[in-house]
C-alpha positions in Angstrom: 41.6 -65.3 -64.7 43.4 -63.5 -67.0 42.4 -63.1 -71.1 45.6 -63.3 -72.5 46.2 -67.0 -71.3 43.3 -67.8 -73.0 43.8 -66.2 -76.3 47.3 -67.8 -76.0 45.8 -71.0 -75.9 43.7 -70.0 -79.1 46.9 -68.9 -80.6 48.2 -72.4 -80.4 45.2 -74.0 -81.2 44.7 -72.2 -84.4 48.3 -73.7 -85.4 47.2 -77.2 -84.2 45.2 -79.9 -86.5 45.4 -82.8 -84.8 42.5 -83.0 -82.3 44.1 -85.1 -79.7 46.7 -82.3 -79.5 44.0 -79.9 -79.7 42.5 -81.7 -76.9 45.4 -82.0 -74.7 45.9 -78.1 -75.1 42.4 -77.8 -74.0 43.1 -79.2 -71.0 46.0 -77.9 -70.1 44.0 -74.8 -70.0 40.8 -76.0 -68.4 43.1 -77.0 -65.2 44.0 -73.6 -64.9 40.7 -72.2 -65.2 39.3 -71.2 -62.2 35.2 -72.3 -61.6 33.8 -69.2 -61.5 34.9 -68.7 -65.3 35.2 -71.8 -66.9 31.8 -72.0 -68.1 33.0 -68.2 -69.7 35.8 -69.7 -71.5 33.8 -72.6 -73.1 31.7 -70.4 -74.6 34.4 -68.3 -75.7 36.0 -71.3 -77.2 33.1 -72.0 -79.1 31.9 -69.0 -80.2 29.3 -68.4 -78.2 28.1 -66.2 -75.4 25.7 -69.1 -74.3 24.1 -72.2 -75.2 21.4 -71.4 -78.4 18.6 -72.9 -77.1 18.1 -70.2 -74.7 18.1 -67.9 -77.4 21.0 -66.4 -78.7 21.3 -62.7 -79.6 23.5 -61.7 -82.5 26.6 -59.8 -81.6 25.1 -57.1 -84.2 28.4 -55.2 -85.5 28.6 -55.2 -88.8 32.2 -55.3 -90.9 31.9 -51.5 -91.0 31.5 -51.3 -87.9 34.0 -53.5 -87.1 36.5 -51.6 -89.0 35.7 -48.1 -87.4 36.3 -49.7 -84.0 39.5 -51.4 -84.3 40.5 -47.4 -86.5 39.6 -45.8 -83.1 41.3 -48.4 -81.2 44.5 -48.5 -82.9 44.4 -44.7 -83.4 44.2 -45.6 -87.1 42.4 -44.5 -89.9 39.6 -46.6 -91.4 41.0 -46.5 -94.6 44.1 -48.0 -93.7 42.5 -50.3 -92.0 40.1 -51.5 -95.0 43.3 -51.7 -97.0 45.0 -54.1 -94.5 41.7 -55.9 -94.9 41.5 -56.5 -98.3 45.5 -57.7 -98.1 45.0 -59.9 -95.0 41.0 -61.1 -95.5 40.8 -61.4 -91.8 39.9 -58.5 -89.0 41.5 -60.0 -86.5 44.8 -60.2 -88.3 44.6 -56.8 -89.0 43.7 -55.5 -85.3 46.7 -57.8 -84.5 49.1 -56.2 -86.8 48.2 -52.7 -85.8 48.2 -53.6 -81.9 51.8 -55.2 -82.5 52.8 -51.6 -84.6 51.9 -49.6 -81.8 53.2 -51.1 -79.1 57.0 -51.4 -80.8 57.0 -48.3 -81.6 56.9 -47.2 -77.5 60.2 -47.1 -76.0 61.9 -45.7 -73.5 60.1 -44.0 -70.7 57.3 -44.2 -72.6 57.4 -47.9 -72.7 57.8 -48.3 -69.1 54.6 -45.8 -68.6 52.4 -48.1 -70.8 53.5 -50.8 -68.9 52.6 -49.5 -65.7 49.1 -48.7 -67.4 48.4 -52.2 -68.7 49.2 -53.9 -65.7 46.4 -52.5 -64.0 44.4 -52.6 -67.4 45.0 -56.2 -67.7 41.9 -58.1 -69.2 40.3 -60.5 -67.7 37.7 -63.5 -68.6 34.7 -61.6 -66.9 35.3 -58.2 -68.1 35.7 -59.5 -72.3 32.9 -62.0 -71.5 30.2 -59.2 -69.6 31.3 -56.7 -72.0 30.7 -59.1 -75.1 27.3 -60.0 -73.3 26.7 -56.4 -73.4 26.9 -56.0 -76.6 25.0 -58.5 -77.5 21.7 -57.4 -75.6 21.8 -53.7 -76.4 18.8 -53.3 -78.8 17.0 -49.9 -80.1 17.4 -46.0 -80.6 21.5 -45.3 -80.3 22.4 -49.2 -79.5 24.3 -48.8 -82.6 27.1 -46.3 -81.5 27.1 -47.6 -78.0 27.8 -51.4 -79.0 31.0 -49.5 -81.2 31.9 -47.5 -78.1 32.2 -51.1 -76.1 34.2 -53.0 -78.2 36.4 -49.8 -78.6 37.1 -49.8 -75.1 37.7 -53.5 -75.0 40.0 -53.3 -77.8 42.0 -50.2 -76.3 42.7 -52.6 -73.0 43.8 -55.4 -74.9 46.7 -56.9 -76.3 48.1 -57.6 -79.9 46.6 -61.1 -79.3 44.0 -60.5 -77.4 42.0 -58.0 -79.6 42.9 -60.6 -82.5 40.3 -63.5 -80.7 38.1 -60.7 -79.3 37.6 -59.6 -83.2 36.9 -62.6 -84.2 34.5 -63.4 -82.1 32.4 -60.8 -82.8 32.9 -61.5 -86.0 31.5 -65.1 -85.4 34.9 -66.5 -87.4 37.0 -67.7 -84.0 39.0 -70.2 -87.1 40.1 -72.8 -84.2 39.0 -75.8 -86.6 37.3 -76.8 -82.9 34.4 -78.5 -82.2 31.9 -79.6 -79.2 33.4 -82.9 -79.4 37.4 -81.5 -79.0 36.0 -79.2 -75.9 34.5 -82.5 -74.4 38.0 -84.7 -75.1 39.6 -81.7 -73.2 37.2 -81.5 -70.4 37.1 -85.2 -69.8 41.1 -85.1 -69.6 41.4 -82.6 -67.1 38.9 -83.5 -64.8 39.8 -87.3 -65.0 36.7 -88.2 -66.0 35.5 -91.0 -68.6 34.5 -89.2 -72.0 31.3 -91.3 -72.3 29.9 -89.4 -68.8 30.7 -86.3 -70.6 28.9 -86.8 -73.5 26.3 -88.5 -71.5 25.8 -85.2 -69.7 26.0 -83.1 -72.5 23.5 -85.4 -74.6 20.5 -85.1 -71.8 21.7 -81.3 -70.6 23.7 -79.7 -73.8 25.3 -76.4 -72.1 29.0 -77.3 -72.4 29.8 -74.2 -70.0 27.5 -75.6 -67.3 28.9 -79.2 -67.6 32.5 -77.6 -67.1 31.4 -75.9 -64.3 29.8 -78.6 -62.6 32.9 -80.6 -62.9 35.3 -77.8 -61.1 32.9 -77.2 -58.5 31.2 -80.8 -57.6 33.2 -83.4 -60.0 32.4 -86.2 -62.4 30.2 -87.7 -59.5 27.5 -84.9 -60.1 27.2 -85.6 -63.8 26.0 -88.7 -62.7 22.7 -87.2 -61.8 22.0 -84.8 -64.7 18.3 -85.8 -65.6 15.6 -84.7 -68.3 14.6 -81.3 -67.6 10.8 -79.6 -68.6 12.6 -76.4 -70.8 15.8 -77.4 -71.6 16.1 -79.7 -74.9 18.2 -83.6 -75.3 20.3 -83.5 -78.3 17.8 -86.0 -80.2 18.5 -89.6 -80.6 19.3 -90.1 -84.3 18.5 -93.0 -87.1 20.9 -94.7 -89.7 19.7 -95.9 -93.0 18.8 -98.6 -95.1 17.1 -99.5 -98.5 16.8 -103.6 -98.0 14.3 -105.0 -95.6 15.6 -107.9 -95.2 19.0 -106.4 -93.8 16.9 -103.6 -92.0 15.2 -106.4 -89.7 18.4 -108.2 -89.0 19.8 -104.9 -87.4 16.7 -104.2 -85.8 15.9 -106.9 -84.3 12.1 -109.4 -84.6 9.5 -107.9 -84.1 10.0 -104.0 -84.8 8.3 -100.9 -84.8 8.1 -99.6 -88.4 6.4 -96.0 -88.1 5.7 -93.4 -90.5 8.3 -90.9 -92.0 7.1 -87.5 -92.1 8.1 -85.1 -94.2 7.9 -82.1 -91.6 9.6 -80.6 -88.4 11.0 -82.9 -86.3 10.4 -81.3 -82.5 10.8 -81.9 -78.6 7.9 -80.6 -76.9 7.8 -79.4 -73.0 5.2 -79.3 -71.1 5.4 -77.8 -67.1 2.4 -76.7 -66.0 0.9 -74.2 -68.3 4.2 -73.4 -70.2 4.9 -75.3 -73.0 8.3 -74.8 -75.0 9.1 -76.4 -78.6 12.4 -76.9 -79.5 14.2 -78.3 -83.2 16.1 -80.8 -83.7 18.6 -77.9 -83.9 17.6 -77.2 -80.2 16.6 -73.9 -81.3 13.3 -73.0 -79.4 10.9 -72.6 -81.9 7.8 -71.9 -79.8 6.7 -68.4 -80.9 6.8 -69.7 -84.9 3.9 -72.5 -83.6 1.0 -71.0 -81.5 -1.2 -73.7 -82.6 1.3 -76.8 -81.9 1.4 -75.2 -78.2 -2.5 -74.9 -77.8 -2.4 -78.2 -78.8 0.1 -79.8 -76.7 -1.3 -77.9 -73.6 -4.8 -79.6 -74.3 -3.4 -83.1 -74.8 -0.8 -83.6 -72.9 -2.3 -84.8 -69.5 1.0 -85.0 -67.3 2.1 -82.0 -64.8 5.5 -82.4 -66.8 6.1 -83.9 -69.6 9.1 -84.0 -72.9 8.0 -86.1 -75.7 8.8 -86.1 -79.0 7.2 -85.8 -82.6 6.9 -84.0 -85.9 5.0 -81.1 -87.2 3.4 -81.4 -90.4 2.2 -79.0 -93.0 -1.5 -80.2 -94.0 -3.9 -79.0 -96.5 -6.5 -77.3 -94.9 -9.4 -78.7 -97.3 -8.0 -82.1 -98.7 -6.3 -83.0 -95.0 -3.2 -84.2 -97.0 0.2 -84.1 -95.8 2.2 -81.3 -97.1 5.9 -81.6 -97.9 8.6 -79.7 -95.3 8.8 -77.0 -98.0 5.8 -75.1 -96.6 6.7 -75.1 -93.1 9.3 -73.2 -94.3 6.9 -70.7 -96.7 5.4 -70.6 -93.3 8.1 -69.7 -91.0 9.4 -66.9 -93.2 5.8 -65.2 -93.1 6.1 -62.4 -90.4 2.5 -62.4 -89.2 2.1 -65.6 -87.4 -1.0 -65.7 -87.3 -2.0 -65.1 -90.7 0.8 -68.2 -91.4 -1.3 -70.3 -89.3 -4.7 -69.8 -91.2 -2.6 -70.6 -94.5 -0.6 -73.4 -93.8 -2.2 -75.2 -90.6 -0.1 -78.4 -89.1 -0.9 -81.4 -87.1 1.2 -83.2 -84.8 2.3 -86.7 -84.5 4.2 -88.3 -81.9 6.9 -91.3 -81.5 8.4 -90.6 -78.3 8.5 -90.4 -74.8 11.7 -89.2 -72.6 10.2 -87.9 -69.5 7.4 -87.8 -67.3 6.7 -86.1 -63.9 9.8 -87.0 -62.2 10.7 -90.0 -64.0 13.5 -90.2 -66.7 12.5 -92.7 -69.8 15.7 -92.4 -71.2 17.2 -95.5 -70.2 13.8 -97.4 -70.4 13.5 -99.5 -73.4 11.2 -98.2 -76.3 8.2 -99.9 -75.3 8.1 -98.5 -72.0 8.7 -95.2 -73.4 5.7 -96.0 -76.1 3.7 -97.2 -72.8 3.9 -94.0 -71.4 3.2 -91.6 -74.4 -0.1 -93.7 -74.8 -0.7 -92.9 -71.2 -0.3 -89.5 -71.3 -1.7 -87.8 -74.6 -5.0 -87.4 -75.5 -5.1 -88.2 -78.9 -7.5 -86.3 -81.8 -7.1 -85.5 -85.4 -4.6 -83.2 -84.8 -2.2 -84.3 -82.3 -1.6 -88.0 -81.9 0.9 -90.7 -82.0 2.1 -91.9 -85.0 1.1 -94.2 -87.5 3.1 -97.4 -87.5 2.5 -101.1 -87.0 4.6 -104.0 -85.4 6.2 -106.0 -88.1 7.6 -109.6 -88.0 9.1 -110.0 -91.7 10.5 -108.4 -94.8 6.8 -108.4 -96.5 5.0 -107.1 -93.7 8.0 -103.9 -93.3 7.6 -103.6 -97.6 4.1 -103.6 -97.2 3.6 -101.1 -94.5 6.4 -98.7 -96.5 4.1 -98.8 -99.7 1.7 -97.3 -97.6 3.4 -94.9 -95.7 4.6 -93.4 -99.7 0.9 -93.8 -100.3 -0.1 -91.5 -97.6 2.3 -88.7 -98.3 5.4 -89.8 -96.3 8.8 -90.4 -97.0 9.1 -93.9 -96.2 9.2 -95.7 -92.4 11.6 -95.2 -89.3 12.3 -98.8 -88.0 12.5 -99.3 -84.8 14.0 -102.0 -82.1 11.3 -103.3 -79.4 14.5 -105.0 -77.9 15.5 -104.8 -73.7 18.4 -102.6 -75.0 16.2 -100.0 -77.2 17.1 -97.5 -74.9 17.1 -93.3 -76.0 20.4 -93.1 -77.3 20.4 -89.0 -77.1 22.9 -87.2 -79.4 23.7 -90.2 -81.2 23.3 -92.3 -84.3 22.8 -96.0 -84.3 21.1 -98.7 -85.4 18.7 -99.1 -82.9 16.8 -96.5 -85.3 16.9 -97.1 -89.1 15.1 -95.0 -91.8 14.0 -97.1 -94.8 13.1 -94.7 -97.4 13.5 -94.2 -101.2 13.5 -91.7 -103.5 11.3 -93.2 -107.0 12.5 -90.3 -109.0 16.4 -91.5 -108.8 18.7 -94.4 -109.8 20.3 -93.4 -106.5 18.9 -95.5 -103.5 18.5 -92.3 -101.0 18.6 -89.1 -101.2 22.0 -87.4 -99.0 22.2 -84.3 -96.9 25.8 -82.8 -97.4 27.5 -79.3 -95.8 28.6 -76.2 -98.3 32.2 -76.1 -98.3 33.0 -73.7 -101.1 32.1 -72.5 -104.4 33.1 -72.2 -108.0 32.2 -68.4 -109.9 29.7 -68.9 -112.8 30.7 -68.0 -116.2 28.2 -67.5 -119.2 24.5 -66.8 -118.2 25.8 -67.9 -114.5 28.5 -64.9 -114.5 28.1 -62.9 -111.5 26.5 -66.1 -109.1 28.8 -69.7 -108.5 28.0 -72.1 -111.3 28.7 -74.7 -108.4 29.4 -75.3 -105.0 31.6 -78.0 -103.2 30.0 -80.3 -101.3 31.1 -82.4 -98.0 29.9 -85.6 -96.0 30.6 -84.9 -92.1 33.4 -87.7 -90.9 32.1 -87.9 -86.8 35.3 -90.3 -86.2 38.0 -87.3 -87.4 35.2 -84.1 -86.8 36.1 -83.4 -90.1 34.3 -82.7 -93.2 35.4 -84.3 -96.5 34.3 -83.7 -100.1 31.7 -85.8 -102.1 30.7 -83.6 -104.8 30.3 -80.4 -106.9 26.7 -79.7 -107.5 25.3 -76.9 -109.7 22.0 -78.5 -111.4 18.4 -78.5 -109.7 18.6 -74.7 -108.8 15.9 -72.5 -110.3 17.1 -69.3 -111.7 16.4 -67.5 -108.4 17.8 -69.5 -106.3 21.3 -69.4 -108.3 20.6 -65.5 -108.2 20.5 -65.7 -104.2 23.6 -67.8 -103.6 26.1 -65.8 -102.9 23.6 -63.1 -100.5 22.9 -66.4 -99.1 26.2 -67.8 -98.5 28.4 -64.3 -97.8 27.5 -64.6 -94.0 29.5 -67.9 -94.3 32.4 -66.9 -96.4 36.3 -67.6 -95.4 39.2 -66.4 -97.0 41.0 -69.7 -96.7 39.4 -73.3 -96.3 38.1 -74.1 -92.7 40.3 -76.0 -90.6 37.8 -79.2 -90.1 37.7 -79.0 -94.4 39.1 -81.7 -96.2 39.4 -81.1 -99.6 42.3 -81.5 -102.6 40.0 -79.8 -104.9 40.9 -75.7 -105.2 37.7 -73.7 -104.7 37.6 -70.2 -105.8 35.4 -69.5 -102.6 35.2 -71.1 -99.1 32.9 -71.3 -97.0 32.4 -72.2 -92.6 30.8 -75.3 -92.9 27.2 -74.4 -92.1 24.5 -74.9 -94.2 23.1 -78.2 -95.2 21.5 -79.4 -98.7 19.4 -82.7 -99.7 21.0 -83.7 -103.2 20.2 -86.7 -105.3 22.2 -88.2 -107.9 22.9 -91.1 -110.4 24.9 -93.2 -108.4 27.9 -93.5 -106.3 31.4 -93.9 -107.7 35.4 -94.4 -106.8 36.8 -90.7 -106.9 40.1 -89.7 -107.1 39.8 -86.3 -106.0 37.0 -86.5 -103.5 38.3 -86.7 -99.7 35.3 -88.8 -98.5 35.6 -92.4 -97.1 39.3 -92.3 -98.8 41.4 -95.6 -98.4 38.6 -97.5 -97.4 37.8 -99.0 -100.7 41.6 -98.6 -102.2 44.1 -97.0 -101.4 44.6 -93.3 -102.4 40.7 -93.4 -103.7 37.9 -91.8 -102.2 33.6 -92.5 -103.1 31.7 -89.6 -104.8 28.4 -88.9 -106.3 27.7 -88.8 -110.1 25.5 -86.7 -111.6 24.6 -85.0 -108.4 21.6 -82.4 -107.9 20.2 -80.1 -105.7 16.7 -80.9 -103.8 16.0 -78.2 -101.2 18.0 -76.2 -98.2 17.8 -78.2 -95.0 17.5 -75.7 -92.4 16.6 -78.0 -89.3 19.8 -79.6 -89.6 23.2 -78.8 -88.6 26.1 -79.8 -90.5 27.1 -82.6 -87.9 23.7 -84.0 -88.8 24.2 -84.1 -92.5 25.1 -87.7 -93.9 28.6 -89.5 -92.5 31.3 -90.6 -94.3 30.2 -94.4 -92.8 26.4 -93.8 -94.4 28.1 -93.1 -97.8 30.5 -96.0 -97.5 27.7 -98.7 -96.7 25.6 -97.3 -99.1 28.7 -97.7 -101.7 28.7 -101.2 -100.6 25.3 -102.3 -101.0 25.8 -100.9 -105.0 28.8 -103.8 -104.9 27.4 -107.1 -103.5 24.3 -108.2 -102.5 23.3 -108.6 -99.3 22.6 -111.8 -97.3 19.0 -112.4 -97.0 18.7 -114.5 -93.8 14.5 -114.6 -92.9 13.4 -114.7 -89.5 13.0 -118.6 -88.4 10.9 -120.5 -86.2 10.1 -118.7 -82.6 11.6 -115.8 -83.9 9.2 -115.6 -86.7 
């Protein structure tokens, strides 16, 4: 299959904002898509070379490098092209521009020779995606000049448009404003399939590329049968919140499983055989960062092959007390291992169960699953189930979450017992509620929001961003939309470190899934995710999240907003929905109807 159709397609999606037209372009092109490179072009439309759960290698090209290649490709020099730069703020514009220069200045006979040459130089899928793959993997003495000699070439062979996308890519700044759940719309269209079996599949087996495939070769029939598998990671069932027990319970269900809330790593551990692998609830493998977690799991779990779920936690080696999630990460920036795991030891405890030796739990109900777990672990000091206790009423959930604070923990994860309490992978839902509270705050919860863009300090902050522009993550639109600007709670080294920290991210024009009427002076991909706290949550006429819902033209922000910690295990679809914000707007505006459980029931 040829490149250029595809970066045509990127063309048009780059002018297109709404996602069901972004969806239907998608399909358009998936239908012409041969199998053997579909997966190929999935990737390529998400920026990636493969899935990152089976460890994904940087590109490793530099802007300086960058620039030198497209000067070599375009017969340029690099100045001129680090003065198109800094007009244009994109490399892929500028490769564009100087690809387009070149080619209308041939005429003639020449014209008609470099026709004949590009015909049989035409692009194709495989060749960009090999030779990106290429790149990517070339490590060591000299892999430095040959990655710039590869992209060279690529360049040379391509089209105005094509090198534009190619650029990018390596780059890591493709600018489509699309997301997993677009690709999946798209897929689902053009292979006539229901978008539920998609996202089904993609939940228990999350390689887009290999889902796409598996439709053009075998149908929506075969997705039917994707099942667990000992290695490769489920997008992890999520929780929403609540701060009144009372209403907690009602959604729930009576009885309910209130466990523990750890403040740790939450992980999916594998077991086949003697090989264990630990993934985040990023579904980055994170094996090699806990030696200890895998000893452990390899001498407790009893099955042949097993996935269960649980969270690491940082513990003091001489008190035994729970640490918070802060020193996990003290202890994953350390780059002797071993020496980390002498300093900051962990334990484990479990909560779930989603496959055993053959047998898929996913679709069993919770106490099945819990059945299981109990069956197969072995449980010690150090790796065990976790705490928790069945609870039939408001007091006995209160009770239990007093003690949970008591012991170190962030509050409870509440849990339905119910026939339908099934592992809702990849989603969020109240099957699952987290009751916690932060004592320190007027604001009910704490909220975990995406970096948008920034604001330059002035004063003692001159030279650093005196604040950045936060956003909630609207699933409904894929969109992100602004809450807040937050610049208290930073130490003076961490405002030092912000923008080294946030350059990787930086755009020279808001992101296409941003929604924002507030001007920033810097914006940023949405990527990285922060806990903030605040005073309470207010009517905002400038903020972009949940607005309309309350009136009309008006959207809900928070006041008095400040910065808690980084969260690096989650990704900024996993930071707090527009919905969460809205209810927990709500809660601030009536009070809810206390209904207690009543006779059987009870």
């Amino acid at each position: 299959m040829e490149f250029s159709l595809v970066a045509q397609t990127l063309d048009i999606l780059e002018k297109t904002s709404s996602k069901i037209q972004q969806a239907a372009t998608l399909a358009a092109l998936f239908k012409k898509t041969p199998a053997i490179d579909i997966d190929k072009v999935v990737y390529f439309i998400l920026g990636i070379l493969w899935p990152d759960w089976k460890g994904m290698p940087e590109i490793g090209i530099a802007e300086k490098g960058i620039q030198k290649a497209i000067a070599m490709a375009t017969n340029t020099t690099e100045s001129e092209v680090e003065k198109l730069y800094k007009s244009l703020g994109d490399f892929g514009a500028v490769v564009e521009k100087l690809k387009l220069g070149k080619q209308g200045k041939a005429s003639g006979l020449m014209t008609f020779i470099k026709s004949a040459k590009e015909e049989k130089k035409r692009l194709d899928v495989e060749t960009v995606y090999n030779t990106l793959v290429k790149i990517a993997m070339l490590q060591g003495e000299g892999s430095r000049d040959m990655k710039l000699r590869l992209l060279t070439a690529l360049l040379m062979d391509a089209d105005a448009k094509e090198a534009k996308y190619i650029v990018r890519f390596v780059e890591g700044r493709l600018r489509l404003g699309v997301g997993e759940a677009t690709v999946m719309d798209g897929l689902a269209t053009a292979f006539g399939v229901s978008r539920d079996l998609v996202e089904r599949a993609y939940n228990i087996f999350p390689d887009l590329g290999a889902i796409a495939k598996t439709l053009a070769e075998k149908g929506g029939g075969e997705l039917k049968n994707i099942k667990p598998t000992p290695g490769i990671p489920l997008r992890p069932m999520l929780a929403e919140r609540g701060s009144d027990p009372v209403e907690i319970l009602n959604k729930a269900g009576f009885p309910a499983l209130a466990e523990f809330k750890y403040d740790g790593e939450r992980a999916q551990i594998h077991k086949k055989g003697d090989k264990i692998w630990l993934f985040s609830r990023r579904l980055e493998e994170i094996t090699h960062q806990y030696p200890d977690v895998v000893e452990m799991a390899l001498k407790h779990i009893k099955a042949s092959e097993a996935i269960v779920e649980g969270e690491i936690i940082a513990v003091d080696p001489e008190t035994e007390e729970f640490k918070p999630f802060q020193e996990l990460m003290h202890r994953k920036r350390k780059k002797d291992i071993h020496e980390a795991v002498k300093e900051i030891p962990v334990v484990v405890r479990l909560f779930d169960c989603l496959y055993v030796d053959g047998v898929d739990l996913t679709m069993k109900p919770l106490p099945e699953r819990r059945e299981y777990l109990r069956k197969i672990v072995e449980e010690s000091d150090e790796f065990r189930i976790a705490e928790g206790a069945i609870v039939k009423d408001s007091k006995e959930l209160e009770q239990l979450f007093l003690k949970a604070v008591d012991a170190g923990c962030e509050g409870l994860v509440v849990k339905s017992l119910g026939r339908d309490s099934v592992y809702q992978a990849g989603v969020r839902g109240w099957l699952w509620i987290k009751y916690k509270r932060d004592y320190k705050s007027e604001l009910t919860d704490t909220v975990d929001l995406v970096v948008v863009g920034a604001f330059h300090g002035r004063g003692k902050r001159s030279g650093t961003y005196g604040a950045l522009l936060l956003a909630a993550y609207d699933p409904d639109t894929d969109r992100f939309v602004t809450v807040c600007k937050v610049g208290t709670g930073f130490t003076d080294e961490e405002l030092a470190q912000l923008p080294r920290k946030l350059e990787p991210y930086k755009l020279p024009n808001k992101h296409q899934r941003v929604d924002s009427d507030i001007e920033a002076d810097v914006w940023f991909e949405p990527a990285l995710v922060m806990e903030v706290t605040g005073a309470e949550l207010t009517l905002s006429p400038v903020h972009t999240c949940c607005r309309g819902w309350v009136k009309p033209g008006v959207g809900i922000s928070i006041r008095f907003p400040r910065f808690i910690r980084w969260r690096e295990d989650k990704s900024p679809t996993e930071a707090t929905t527009s919905k969460e914000i809205y209810e927990m707007y709500l809660r601030k505006l009536r009070k809810i109807e206390r209904v207690e459980p009543k006779g059987e029931e009870a």
